[in-house]
GUTORFI-183723 format. One record per atom (N, C-alpha, C): residue in three letters; x, y, z. Coordinates in pm, whole numbers, plus 50000, padded with zeros to 5 digits. Layout:
ALAXYZ...
END
This chain:
UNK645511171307827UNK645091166907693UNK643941175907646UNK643851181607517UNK642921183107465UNK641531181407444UNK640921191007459UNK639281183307410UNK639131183107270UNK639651182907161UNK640151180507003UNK640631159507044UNK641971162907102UNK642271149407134UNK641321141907196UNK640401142107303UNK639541132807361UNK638151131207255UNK638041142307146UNK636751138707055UNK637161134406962UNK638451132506888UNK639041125706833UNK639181107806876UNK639531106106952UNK639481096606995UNK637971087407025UNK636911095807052UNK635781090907102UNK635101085706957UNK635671096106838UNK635021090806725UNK635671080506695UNK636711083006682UNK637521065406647UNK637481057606696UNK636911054606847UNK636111043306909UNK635121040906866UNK634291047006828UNK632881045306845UNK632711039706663UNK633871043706533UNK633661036106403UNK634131021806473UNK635251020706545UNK636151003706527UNK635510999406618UNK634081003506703UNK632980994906748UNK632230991006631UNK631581002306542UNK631400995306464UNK631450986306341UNK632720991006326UNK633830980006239UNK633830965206279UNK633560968106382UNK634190951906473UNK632730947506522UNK631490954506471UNK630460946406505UNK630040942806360UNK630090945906251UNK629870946406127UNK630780932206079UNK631720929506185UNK632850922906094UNK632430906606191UNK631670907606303UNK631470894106372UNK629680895606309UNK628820905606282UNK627710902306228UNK627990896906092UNK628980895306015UNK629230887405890UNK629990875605913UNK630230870206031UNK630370856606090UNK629370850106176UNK627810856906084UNK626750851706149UNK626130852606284UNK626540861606373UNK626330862706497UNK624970869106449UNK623850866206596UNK623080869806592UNK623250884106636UNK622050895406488UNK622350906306531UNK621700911606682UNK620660908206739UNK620040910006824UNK621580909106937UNK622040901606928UNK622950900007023UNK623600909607090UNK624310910106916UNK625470922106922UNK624830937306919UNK623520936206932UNK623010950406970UNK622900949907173UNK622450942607183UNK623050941907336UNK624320938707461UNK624900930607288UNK626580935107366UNK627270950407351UNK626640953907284UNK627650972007246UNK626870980207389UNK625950977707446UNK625440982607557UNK626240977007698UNK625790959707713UNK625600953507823UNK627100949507851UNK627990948307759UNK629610944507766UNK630400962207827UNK629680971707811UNK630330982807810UNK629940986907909UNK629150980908018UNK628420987708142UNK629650988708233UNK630160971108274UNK631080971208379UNK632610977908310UNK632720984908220UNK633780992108198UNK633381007108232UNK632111013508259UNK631811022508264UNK631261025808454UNK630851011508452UNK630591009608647UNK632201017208726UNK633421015108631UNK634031023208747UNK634151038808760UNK633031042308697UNK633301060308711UNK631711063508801UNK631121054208846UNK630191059408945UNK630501061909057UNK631621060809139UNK632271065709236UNK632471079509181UNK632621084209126UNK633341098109135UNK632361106909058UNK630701104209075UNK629671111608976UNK628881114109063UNK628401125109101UNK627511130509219UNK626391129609170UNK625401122509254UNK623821120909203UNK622841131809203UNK622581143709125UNK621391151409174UNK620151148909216UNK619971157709204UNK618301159209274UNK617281158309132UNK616941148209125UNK615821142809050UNK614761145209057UNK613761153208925UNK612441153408960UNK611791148208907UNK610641149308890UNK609381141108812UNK609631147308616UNK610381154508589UNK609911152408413UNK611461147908415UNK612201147908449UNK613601138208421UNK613571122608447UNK612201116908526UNK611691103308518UNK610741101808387UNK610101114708365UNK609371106808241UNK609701114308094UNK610481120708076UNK611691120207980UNK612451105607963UNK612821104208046UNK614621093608071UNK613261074708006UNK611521080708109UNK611021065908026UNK610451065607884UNK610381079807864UNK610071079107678UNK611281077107597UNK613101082307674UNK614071083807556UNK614011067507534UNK614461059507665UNK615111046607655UNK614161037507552UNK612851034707516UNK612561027907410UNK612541028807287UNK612871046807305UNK613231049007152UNK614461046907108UNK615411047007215UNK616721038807170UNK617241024507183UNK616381019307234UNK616121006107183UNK615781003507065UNK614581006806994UNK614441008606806UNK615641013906788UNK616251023906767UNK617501028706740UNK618531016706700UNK618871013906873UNK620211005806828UNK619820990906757UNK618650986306779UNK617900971006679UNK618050975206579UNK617920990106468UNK617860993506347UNK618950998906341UNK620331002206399UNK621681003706365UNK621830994906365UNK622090981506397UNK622610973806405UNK622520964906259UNK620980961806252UNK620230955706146UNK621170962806046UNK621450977606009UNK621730981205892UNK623360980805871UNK623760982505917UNK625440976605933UNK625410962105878UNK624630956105949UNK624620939005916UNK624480937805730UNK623400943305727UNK622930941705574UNK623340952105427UNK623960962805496UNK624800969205396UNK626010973405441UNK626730976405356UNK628130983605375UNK628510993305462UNK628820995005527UNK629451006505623UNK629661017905521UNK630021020905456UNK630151032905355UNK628811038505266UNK627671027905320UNK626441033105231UNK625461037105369UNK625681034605491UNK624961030405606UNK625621045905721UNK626851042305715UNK627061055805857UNK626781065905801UNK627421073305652UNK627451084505661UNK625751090205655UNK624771081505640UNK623501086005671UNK623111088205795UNK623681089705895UNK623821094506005UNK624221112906022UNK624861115205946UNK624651129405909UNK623181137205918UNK622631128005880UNK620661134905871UNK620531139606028UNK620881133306104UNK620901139006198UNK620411152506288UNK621441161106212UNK621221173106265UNK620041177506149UNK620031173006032UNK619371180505949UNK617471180006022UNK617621168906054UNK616481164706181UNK615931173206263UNK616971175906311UNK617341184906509UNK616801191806439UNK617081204106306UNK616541215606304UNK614881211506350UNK613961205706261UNK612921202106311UNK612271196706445UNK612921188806477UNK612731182706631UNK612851189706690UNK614261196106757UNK614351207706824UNK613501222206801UNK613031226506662UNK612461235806692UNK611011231206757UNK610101216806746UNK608971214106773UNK609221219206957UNK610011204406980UNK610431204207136UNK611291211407216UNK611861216007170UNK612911227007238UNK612571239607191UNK612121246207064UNK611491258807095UNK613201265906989UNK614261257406930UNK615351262806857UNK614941264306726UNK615701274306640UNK615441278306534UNK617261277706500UNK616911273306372UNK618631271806281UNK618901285006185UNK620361287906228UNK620711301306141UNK620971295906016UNK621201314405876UNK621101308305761UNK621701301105690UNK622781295905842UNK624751290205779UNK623761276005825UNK622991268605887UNK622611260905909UNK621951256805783UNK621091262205721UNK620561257105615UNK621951255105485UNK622751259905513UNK624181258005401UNK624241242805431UNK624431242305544UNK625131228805598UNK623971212405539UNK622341221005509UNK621571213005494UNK621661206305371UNK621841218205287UNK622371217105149UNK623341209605104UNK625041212205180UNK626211202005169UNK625241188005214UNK625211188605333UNK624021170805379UNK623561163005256UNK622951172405182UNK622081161805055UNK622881159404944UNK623871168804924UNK624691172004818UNK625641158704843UNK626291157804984UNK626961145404998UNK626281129404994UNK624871133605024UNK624331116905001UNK624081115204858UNK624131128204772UNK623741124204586UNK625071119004611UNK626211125404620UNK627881118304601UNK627991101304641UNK627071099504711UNK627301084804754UNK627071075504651UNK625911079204564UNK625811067704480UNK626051076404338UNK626991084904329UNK626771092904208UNK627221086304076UNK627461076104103UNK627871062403984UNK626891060703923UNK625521058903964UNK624461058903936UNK623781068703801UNK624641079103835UNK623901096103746UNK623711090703601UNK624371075303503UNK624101076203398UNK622841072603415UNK622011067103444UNK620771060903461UNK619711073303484UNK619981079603507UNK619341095103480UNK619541103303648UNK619361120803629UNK619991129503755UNK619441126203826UNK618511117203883UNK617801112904044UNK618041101604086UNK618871094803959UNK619281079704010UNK619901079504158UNK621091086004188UNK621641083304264UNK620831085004409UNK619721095104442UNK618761093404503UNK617751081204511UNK617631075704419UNK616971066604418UNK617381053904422UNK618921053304395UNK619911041004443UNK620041034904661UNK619501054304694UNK619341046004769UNK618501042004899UNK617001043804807UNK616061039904816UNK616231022404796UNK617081019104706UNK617321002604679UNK617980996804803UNK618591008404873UNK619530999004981UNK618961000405132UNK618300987605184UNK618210986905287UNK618610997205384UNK619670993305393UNK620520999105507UNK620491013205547UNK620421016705417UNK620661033405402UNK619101036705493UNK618191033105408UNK617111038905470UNK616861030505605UNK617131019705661UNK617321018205775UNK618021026905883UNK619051033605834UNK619861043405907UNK619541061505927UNK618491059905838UNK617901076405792UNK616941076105911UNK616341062505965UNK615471061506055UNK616101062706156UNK616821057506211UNK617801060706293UNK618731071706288UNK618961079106223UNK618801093406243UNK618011101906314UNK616761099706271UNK615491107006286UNK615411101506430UNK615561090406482UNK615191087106580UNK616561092306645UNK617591094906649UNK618611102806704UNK618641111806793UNK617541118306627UNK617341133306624UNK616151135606763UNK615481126406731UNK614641132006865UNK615451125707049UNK615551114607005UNK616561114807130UNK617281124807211UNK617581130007073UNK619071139107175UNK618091149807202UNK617291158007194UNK615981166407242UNK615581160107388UNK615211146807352UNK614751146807506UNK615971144107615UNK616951137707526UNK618261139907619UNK618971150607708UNK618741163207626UNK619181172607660UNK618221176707774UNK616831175507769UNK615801179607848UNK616191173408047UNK616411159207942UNK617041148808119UNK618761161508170UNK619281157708090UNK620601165508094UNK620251176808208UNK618961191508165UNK618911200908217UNK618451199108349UNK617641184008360UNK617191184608506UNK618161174308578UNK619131169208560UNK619881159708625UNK621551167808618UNK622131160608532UNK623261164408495UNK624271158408422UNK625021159908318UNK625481149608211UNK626591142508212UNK627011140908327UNK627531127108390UNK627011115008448UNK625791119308517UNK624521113608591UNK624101104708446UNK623471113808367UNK622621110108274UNK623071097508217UNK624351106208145UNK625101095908049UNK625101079708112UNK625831079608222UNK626261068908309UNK625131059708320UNK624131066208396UNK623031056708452UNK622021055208286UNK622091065108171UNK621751059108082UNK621661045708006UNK623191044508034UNK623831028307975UNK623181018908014UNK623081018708170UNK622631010508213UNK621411006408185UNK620581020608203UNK618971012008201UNK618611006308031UNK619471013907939UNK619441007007802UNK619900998207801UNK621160988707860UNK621850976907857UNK620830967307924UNK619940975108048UNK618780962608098UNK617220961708004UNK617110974207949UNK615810974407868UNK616220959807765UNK617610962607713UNK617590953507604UNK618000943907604UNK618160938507755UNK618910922707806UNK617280914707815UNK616790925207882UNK615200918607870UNK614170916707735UNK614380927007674UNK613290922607561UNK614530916207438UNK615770914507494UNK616200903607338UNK616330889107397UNK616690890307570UNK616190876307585UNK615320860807577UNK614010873007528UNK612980870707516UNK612430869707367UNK613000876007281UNK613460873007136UNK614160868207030UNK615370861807131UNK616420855207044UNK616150844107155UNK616750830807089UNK616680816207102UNK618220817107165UNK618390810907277UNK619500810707358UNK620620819307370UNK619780831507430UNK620680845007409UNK621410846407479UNK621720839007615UNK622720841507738UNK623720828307683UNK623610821207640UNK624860814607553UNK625450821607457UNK625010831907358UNK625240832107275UNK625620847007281UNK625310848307432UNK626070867607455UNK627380864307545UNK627750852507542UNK629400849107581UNK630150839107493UNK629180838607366UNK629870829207296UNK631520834907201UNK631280847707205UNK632580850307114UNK633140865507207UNK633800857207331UNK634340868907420UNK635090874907434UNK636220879607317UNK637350881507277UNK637260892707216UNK635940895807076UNK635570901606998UNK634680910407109UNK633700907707156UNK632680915107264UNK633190921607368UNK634070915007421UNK635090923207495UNK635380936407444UNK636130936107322UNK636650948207267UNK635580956207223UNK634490949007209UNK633150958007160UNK632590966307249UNK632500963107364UNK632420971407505UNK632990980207537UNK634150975307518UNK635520986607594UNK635710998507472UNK635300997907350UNK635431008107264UNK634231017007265UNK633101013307325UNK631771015707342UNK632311023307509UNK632671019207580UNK633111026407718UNK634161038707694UNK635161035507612UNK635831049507566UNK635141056807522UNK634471053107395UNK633801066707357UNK632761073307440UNK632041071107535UNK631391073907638UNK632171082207720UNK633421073707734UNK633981083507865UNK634711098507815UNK635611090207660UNK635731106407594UNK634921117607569UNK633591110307510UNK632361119707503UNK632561129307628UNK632181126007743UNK631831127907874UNK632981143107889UNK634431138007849UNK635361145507903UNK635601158907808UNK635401154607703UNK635541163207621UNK634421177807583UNK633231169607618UNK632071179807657UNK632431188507757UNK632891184607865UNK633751189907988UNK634431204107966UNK634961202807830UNK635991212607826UNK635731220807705UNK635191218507600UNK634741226607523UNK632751225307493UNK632471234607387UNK630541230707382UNK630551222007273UNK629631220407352UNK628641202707285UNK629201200807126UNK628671215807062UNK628441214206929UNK629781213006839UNK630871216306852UNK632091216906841UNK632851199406908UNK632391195506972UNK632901181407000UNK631901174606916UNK630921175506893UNK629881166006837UNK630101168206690UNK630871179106646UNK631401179306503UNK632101170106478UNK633241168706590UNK634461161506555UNK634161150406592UNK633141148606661UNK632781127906706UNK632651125206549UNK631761135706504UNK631121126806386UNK631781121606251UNK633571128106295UNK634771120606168UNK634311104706164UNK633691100006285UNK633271084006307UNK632621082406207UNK632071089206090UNK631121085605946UNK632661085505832UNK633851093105844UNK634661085605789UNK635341075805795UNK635941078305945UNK636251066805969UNK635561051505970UNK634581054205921UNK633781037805881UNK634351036905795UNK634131049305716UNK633921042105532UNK635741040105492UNK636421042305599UNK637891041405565UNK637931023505619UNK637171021105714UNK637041009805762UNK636490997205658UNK635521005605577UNK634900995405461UNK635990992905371UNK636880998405318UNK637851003605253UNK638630989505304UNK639460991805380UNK640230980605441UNK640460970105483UNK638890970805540UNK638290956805610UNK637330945905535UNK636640953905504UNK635390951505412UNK635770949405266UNK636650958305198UNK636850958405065UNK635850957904988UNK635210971204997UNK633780979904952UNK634050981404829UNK633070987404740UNK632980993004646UNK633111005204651UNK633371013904461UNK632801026304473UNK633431033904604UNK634371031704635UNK634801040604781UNK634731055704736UNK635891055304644UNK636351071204630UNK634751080704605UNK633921081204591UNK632981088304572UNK632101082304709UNK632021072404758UNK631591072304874UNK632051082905008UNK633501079105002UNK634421091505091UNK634161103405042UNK634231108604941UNK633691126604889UNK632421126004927UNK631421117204886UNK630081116804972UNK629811122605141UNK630361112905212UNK630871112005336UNK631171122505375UNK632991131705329UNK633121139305379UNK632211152405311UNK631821155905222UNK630831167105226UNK629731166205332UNK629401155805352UNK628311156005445UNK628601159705573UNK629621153405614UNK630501161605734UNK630891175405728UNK631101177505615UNK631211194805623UNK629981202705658UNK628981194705613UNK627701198905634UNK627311202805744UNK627261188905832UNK627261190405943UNK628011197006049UNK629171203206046UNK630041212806099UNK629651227606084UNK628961227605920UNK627951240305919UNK627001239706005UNK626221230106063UNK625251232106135UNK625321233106276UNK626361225106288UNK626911226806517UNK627531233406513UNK628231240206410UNK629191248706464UNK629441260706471UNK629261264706328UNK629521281606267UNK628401287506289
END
């Protein structure tokens, strides 16, 4: 099989996770929850590939890397989650694109990278596709649509989570160079699935009832959360990072195709041209 086919696939797990957490957080589930079921449901689907993952040799800045990434992705997934809950999937993922526009900065602070001049193209499509998102807006004057979505929660909930992405995957890569990215990935889950069994236990009102109360739905929330992990994993395997991490990121259309269907969104068709320019964007920047 392909590494096209396995990043294909990893993105389309990783939207109809969040399709399917968007769609039980609007049947009132607590979101705290379902930010620790997309972790803690997806562990024991992922526990069976530690047999076959060789442990390196661990040193001291891959322990204190691995304890600065994990609380920042804790904020992360509390503020993905939050913003899915409270806006549309079509106003919320494709701001996930910022992303890389991020990395240029992050990475050049912490990693010492500099972006070519096809990178700054890609920066350009990036913004060009988030004016497209609300470009309904433009009668209200040319910055409206910028400023539409400043009105929406979500959006700027998710720009944060970007940014916080963006530095993640910096120190990720840092663990990556001193461990190895099967190691990483794997034993990552875990200690994020326990960081956040503990501090939401401790924040939500009967959270171990209410993290087996709808096990049907959580189930599948796991196991789509374990594919895309394991595709991630395989597909990195076989081609570079930046070229699979293009194609994970169709997962910003495939939401808004998800809002479309499931949701019965607004405003799509200019949401999707939104969307996909921004993805083009971003293909300028990992890839070319």
């Amino acid at each position: 099989m392909s590494w096209f086919v396995y990043a294909f696939v990893c993105a389309l797990s990783l939207a109809t996770a969040d399709a399917l957490s968007k769609k039980v957080l609007d049947d009132n589930a607590d979101p705290y929850v379902i930010a620790w079921v997309r972790t803690g449901y997806a562990t024991p689907f992922i526990a069976v590939l530690i047999p076959f993952i060789d442990i390196p040799e661990l040193d001291r800045i891959f322990f204190i890397i691995t304890f600065l990434a994990v609380p920042l992705d804790v904020i992360a997934v509390l503020l993905y989650i939050r913003a899915i809950k409270v806006s549309p999937l079509s106003l919320t993922l494709p701001f996930l694109s910022l992303t890389p526009i991020f990395l240029i900065v992050t990475s050049y602070i912490i990693l010492g990278e500099k972006p070519d001049k096809l990178g700054f193209i890609g920066i350009i499509l990036v913004v060009i596709g988030a004016y497209l998102l609300n470009v309904h807006a433009i009668n209200q004057g040319f910055l409206a649509p910028f400023k539409a979505i400043a009105k929406e929660q979500g959006s700027l909930l998710m720009i944060v989570v970007a940014f916080i992405f963006s530095v993640g995957a910096c120190l990720g890569k840092i663990a990556v160079q001193h461990s190895s990215p099967e190691f990483f990935s794997v034993i990552y889950i875990f200690l994020l699935s326990l960081v956040l069994f503990i501090i939401i236990s401790l924040k939500s009102k009967h959270f171990l009832s209410k993290s087996i109360s709808r096990p049907i739905p959580f189930i599948f929330i796991g196991l789509l959360i374990a594919i895309m992990i394991v595709t991630h994993l395989k597909a990195i395997s076989l081609i570079e990072v930046s070229y699979m991490v293009s194609v994970k990121r169709l997962s910003i259309l495939f939401g808004v195709l998800y809002g479309i269907t499931l949701f019965k969104e607004t405003n799509i068709k200019e949401r999707f041209l939104g969307a996909s320019v921004m993805v083009s964007g971003i293909i300028l920047i990992s890839v070319i």
